[in-house]
N, C-alpha and C positions, 0 to 999 in steps of 0.2 A: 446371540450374545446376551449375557445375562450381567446384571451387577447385584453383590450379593456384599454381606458384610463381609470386611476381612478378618479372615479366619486366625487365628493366631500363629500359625504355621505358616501364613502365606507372607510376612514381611521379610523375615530372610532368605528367604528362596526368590522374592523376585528385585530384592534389593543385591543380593549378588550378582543376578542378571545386568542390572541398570548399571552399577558400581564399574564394569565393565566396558562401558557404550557412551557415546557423545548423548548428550551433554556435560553429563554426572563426569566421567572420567575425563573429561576438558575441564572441566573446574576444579580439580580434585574431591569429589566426595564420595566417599567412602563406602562402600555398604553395610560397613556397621555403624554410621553416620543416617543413612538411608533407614535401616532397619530401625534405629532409635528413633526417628522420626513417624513412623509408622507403627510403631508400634505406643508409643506417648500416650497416655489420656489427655486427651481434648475437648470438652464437652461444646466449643465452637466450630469442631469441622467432625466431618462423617468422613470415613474412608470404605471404601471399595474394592473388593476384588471384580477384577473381569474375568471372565469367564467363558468361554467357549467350549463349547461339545464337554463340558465336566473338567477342561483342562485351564490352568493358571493362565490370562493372556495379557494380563496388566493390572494397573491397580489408579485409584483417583481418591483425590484427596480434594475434599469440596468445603468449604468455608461458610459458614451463611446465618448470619446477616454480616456482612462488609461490603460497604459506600453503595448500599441502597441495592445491593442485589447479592448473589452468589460471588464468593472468588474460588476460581479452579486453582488450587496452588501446589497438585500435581495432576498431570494423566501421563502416565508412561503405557504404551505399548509394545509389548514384547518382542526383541527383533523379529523372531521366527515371523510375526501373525500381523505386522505391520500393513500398510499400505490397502487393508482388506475393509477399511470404513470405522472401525472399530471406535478409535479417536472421534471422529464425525457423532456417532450413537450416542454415545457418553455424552457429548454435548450438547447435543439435541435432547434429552432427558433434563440433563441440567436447567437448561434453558423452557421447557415444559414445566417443571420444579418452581422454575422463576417464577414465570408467568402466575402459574396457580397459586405462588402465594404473594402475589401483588412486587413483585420487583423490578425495580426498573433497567438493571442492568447486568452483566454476566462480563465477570474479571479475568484475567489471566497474566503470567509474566512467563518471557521466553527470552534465554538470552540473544542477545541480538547477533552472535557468531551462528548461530542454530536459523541455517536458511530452511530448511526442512520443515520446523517451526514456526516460522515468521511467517512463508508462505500456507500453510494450513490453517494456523488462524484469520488470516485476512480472508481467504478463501472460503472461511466460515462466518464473514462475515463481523469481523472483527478490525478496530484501528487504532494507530495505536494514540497512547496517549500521554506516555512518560516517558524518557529515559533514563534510569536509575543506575549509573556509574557504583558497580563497586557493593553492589546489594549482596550475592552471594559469597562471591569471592573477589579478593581484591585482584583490580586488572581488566575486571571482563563490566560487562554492562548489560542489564535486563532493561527488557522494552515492556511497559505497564500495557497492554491492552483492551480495549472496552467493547463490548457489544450492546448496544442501548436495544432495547427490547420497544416493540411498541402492540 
């Protein structure tokens, strides 16, 4: 697995993807909502393509500096390439990134219907910290999650 910048071609090819798949299509968002986001000048977050064998396998969107460390405020993994570690990488990087540059913490939000989510982040070591009713779409509710770095 590699993370590489994302390339300009890579936001709506795997924002169609997402657009399609829980969570994004449980909250209604879009992929040309997806794509917009992704494609944005941010000069507060980096974004990623992931990358296996040369092929598109997801994308992360990492924030940094917010509340004393990194926030992950996307990683999507590709249905095909799922359940392979992939997710795990990306944040063990991130959380490496921390470290080296003095952070004390690594963020994330997942909504809280998304059990698939909630148990991989804890599972990485993560708890949660907020419940944010109503943050991306009205109705649903994200769980703010922390992993305190030491």
């Amino acid at each position: 697995m590699q993370l590489r910048p994302l390339a300009p071609e890579a936001p709506r090819a795997v924002a169609a993807a997402l657009a399609a798949t829980p969570p994004w299509s449980t909250l209604g968002i879009s992929a040309e909502a997806l794509t917009a986001f992704l494609q944005a000048e941010d000069s507060g977050a980096r974004r990623y393509a992931i990358v296996v064998d040369d092929a598109l396998a997801g994308v992360a969107s990492i924030r940094f500096p917010w509340l004393k460390g990194p926030y992950v405020e996307l990683l999507a993994i590709l249905p095909g390439v799922q359940r392979r570690g992939l997710g795990t990488k990306v944040l063990t990087f991130v959380e490496a990134e921390a470290k080296r540059l003095g952070a004390r913490n690594v963020w994330v939000c997942a909504s809280q219907f998304n059990s698939d989510a909630m148990r991989f982040y804890k599972r990485c070591g993560f708890t949660e910290a907020a419940s944010l009713p109503d943050l991306v779409t009205d109705g649903f509710a994200e769980t703010l999650l922390r992993k305190t770095l030491t």
